[in-house]
N, C-alpha and C positions, 0 to 999 in steps of 0.2 A: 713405541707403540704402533701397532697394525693402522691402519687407514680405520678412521672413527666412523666412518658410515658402515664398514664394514662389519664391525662390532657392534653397532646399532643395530644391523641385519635392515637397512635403509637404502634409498637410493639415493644418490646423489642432487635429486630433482626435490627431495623431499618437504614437506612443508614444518615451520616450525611446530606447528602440533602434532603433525607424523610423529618428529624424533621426541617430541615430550613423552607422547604417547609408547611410543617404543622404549623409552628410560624407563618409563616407570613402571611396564612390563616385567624387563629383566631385572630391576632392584631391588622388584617384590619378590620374586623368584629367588637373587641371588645373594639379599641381604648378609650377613654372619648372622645374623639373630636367628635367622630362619636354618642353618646351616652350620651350629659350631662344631659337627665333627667330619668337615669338608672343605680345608684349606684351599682347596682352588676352586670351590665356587668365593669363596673372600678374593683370591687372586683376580678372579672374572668378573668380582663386582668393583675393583680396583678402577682394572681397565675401562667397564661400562660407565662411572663415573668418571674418569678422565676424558672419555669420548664425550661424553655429553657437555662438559664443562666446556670442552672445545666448539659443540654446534654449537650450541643454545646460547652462544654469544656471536652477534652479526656480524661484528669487526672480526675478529679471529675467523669464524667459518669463510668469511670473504677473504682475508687474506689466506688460510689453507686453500680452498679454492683454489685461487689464482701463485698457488706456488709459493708463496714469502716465506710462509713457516712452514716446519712439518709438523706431524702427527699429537707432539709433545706440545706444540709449540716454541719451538726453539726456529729464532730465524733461520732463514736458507742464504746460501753464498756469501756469508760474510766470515768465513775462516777464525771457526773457532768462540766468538762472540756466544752461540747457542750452547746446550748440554753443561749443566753445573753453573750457572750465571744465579748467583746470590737473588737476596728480594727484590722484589718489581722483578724479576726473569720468569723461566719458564722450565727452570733447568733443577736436575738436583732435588733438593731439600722444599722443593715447590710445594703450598700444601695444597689438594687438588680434593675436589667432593665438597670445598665448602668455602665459606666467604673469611678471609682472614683479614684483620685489620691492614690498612694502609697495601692490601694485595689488589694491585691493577694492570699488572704486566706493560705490554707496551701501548698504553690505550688503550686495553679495553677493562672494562671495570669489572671488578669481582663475583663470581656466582652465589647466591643464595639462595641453597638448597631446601633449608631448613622446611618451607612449608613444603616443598613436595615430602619429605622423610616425616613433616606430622601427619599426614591425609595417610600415611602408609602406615604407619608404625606407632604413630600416638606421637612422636618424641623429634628430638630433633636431628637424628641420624645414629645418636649414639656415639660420637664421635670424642677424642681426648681433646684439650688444646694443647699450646706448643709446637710436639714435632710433628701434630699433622695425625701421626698414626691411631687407629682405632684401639680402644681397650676393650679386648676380646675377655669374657666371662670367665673363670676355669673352670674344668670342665667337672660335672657330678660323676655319680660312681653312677656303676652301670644298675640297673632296673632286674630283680630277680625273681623269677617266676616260680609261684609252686602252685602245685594242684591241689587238691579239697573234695573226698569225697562224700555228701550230704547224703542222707537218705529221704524219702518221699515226705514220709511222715514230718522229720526236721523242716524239708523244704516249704512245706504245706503250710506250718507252723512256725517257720521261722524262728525254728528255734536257734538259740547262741551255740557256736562252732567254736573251738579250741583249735589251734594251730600252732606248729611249733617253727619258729625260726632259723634261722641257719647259724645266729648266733648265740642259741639256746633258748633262745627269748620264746616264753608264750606267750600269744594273746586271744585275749575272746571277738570273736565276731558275730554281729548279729547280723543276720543275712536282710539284705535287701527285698524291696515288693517286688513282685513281679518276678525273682529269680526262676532263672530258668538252667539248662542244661548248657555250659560253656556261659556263664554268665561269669565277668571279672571284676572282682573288685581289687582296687588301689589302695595302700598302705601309704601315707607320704614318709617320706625318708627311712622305708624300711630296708631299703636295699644296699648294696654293694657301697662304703665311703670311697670317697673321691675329693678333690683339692677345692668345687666349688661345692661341695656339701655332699651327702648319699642321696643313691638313686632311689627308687620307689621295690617294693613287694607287691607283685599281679598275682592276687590268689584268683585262679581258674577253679570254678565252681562245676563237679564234675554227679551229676544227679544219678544216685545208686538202684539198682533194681530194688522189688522189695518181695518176698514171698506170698504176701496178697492184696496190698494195695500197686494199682493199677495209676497213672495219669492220664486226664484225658481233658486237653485244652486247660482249664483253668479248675477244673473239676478232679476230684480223687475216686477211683471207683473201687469195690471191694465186693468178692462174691459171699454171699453169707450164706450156709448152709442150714437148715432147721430141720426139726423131724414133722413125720405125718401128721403126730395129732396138734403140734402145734400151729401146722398149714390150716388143720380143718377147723379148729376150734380158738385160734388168735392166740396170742402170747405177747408178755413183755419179755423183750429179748436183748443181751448186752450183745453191745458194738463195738470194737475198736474204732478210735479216731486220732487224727496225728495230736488230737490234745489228752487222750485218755481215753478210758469206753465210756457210754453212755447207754441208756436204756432206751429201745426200739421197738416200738406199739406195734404187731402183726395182727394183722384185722383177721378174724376168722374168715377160712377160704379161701388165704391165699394161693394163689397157685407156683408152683417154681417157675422161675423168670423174671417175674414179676420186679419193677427198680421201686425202690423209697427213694425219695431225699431227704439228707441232711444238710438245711440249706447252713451258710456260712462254713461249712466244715472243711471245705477246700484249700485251694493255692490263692494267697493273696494278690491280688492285683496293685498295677502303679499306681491307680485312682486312690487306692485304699480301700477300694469293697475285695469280697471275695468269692471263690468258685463255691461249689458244694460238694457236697460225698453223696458218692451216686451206690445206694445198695441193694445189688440185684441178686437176689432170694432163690435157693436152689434147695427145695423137699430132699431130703435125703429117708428112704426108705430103710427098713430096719431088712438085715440080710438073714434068712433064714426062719423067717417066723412065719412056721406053720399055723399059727392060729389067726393071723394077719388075712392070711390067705384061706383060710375055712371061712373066717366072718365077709368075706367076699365075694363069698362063690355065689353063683348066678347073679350079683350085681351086675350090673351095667350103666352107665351114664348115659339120663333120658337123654339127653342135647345133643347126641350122633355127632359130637366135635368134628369128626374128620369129614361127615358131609359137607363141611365150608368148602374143603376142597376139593371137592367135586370123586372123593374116593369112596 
């Protein structure tokens, strides 16, 4: 093993909370839990746990220190004695990360790691007994992604979505509050098998244009067309809405442009309230009616509209 201060990223001066602090650093970083498809961050959390085993005991750091052992632990100058030296050694089948029964090397007593790995992980490092070695998870099938594309109306509505699987399979989804445009939702174990179970299905929620509903924030907008006399003289007038049409009171006089609300008619929120439908009213004049245009002649509207603007 490297020089343990080295792998601490420590100095040699360091205090024994430095190097706690520096362990627990890197083993939150380089756990396997956090890392099962990255063999040598396990490699590295190997070594930072060996390193540490070696400070965070006084007798050991003082004999490294001043030369007795190396790195491993294994005495210096005594020919052969260190590297592969059964229990009570330092060598070998050593188990290292954790407190083993009857393990105290040459004086000094055994590490127990345990609560630093529950303050990190819940647990007590995850570790096997016996030979020491960790029992790594098997690994799931991979997580596969498909797109979904909803329209206004559905999204507005949250209406139930169909979707078909990669392995034939349909299922219905009902869309989430608050969906938005790249909005994901998770499957559990829809995806790809694998030896520690399948991976997940990411439906990407992909929001479709629409021919005349508009979004706007949490609000649906839609332009509604009417004719003259129903501007001049009010009308009950159907509406589409992402739940169906509905019937819409035009006061007599409206003008084109002019927005209604339909309050609740919108995109639902995460709260669970919802936007509204905003309908903005466009007079559609009748093309070609001469007599439209006789019954108008020399009218004029008193109110000189355009003198607001100074024209």
């Amino acid at each position: 093993m490297a020089d343990p201060y080295s792998i601490l990223g420590v100095a040699r001066s360091a205090s024994e909370k430095d190097i706690k602090s520096a362990y627990r650093k890197l083993a939150k970083e380089l756990h396997p839990d956090r890392n099962t498809d990255n063999p040598k961050a396990a490699e590295r959390f190997s070594e930072v746990t060996s390193a540490y085993d070696l400070l965070s005991d006084k007798d050991k750091r003082a004999r490294y220190d001043r030369g007795e052992i190396d790195a491993d632990g294994n005495p210096m100058g005594f020919g052969g004695f260190g590297g592969g030296a059964g229990p009570g050694g330092f060598g070998g089948g050593a188990q290292r990360g954790f407190r083993a029964d009857g393990f105290e090397g040459f004086g000094g007593e055994g590490v127990d790691l345990g609560d630093i790995f529950e303050g990190l992980f819940g647990g007590r490092g995850g570790f096997a007994g016996g030979g020491g070695q960790r029992s790594r998870p098997a690994p799931r099938g991979a997580n596969v992604q498909y797109k979904l594309g909803v329209s206004l109306p559905d999204a507005a509505a949250r209406a139930t979505q169909r979707i078909t699987l990669a392995d034939g399979k349909t299922i219905d989804l009902k869309l989430p509050a608050g969906v938005e445009d790249g909005t994901q939702m998770r499957l559990t174990g829809k995806g790809e098998p694998g030896p520690g179970g399948a991976g997940d299905a990411i439906v990407v929620i992909q929001l479709q244009p629409h021919p005349f509903f508009r979004r706007d924030g949490d609000n649906l907008r839609l332009d509604l067309p009417i004719s003259l006399d129903e501007a001049v003289n009010g009308a009950q007038v159907k509406v589409p809405t992402a739940e169906g049409a509905v019937m819409l009171t035009v006061a007599p006089g409206t003008s084109s442009g002019k927005t209604l609300r339909l309050k609740g008619k919108g995109f639902s929120r995460k709260d669970g309230t919802r936007g509204d439908q905003l309908v903005t009213i466009e007079v559609q004049l009748p093309e070609g009616d001469a007599d439209l245009a006789q019954r108008l002649s020399g009218w004029r509207d008193p109110r000189n509209l355009r003198a607001r603007l100074g024209v």
